[in-house]
N, C-alpha and C positions, 0 to 999 in steps of 0.2 A: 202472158203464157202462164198457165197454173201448175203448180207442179206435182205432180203423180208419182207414190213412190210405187217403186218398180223391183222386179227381180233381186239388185242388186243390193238397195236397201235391205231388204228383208233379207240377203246373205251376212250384211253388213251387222247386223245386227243379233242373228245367229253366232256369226265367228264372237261376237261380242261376249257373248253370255258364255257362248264353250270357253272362251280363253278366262275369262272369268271365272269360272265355275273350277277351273283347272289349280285355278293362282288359287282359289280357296281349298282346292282339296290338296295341296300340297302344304298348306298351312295347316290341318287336320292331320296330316301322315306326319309332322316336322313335331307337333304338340304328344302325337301318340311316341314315335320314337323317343322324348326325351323324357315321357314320363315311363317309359317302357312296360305298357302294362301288359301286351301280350308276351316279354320278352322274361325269362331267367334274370334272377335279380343282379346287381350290379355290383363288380369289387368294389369299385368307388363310390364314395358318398359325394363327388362333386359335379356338376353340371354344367361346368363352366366350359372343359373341352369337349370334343368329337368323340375322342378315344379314350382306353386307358389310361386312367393319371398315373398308376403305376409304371404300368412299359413306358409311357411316354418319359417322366424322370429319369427312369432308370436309360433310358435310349442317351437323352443328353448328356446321363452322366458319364456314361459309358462311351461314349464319342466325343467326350469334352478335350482330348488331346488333338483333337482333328479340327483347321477351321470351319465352320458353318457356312452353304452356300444360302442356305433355305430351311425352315423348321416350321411347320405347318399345324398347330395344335388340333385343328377344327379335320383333317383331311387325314391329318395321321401320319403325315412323310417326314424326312428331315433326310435331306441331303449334305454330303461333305463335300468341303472341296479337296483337291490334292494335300497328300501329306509324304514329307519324305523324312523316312527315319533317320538319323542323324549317322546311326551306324550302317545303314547299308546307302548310301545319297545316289546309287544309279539305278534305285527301285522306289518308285510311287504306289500310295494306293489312295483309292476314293471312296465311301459307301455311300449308300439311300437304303433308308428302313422304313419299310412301312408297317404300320399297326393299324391291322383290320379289326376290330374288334372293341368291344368297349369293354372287356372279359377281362381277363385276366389269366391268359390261355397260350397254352405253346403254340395252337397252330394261328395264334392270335399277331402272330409278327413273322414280317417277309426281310431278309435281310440280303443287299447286294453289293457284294464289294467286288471293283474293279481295280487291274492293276495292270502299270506300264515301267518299262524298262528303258534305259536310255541306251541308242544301240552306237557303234563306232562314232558315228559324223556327231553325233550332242543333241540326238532327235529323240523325243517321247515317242517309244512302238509299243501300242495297247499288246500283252500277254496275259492268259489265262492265270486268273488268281486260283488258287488251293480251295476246294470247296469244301474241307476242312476250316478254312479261313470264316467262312460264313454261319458256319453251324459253330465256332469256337467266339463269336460275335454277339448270333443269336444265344447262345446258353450264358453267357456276360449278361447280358441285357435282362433276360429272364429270372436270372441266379438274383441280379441287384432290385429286383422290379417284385422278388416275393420277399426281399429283406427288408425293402420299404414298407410293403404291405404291413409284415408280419409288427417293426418297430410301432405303425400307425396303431396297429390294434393293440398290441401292450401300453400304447398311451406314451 
């Protein structure tokens, strides 16, 4: 029996070249973003992370009392785990910061703190944190992230 390609070949070989063509054009958009030629120029001089090297510093230094669940250089996140203040021990808090931006920008960082209280029986009950709590997080994180800047550039 000789073999005939058929319909399915020639789809096979279509999806070939689209998914290919795909993997190369996202190699082209990955090269344009880090060299960011159509983009505003860059606070930082490094290329090593995603984001901010500024915010992202100043993020860990700023959260360096809290243990780390997760710190994502490439993606921009950094999650805490529970922390209980020594002075108040039947209130917890947790944050996740994300820095969208490779800027060096207030609306450049998203900041989420959650907080739990422990009720009668010795149980963690999620309560609403102070949204004061998070804008007093974010402007930490900002305030230390242009002190870094500013140190880099006087040398």
């Amino acid at each position: 029996m000789r073999f005939v390609r058929g319909d399915w070949t020639k789809a096979a070989i279509v999806g070939s070249l689209a998914l290919s063509l795909v993997a190369l054009g996202g190699c082209g958009t990955a090269r344009k973003v880090m060299g960011r030629d159509d983009a505003p120029a860059r606070d930082d001089a490094t290329a090593t992370i995603g984001v901010n090297s500024y915010l992202w510093s100043a993020t860990l230094a700023t959260l360096s009392f809290m243990p780390l669940v997760s710190a994502d250089p490439y993606g921009g996140t950094v999650i805490t785990d529970w922390y209980v203040n020594p002075e108040t021990p039947n209130e917890r808090f947790k944050a996740t910061v994300y820095i969208l931006d490779a800027r060096l920008r207030a609306d450049g960082l998203n900041v989420s703190v959650f907080k739990q209280v422990r009720d009668a029986a010795g149980n963690w009950v999620d309560a609403p944190a102070a949204a004061q709590t998070e804008t007093d997080l974010e402007n930490a994180i900002l305030t230390k992230a242009r002190q870094l800047r500013l140190s880099n550039i006087r040398g």
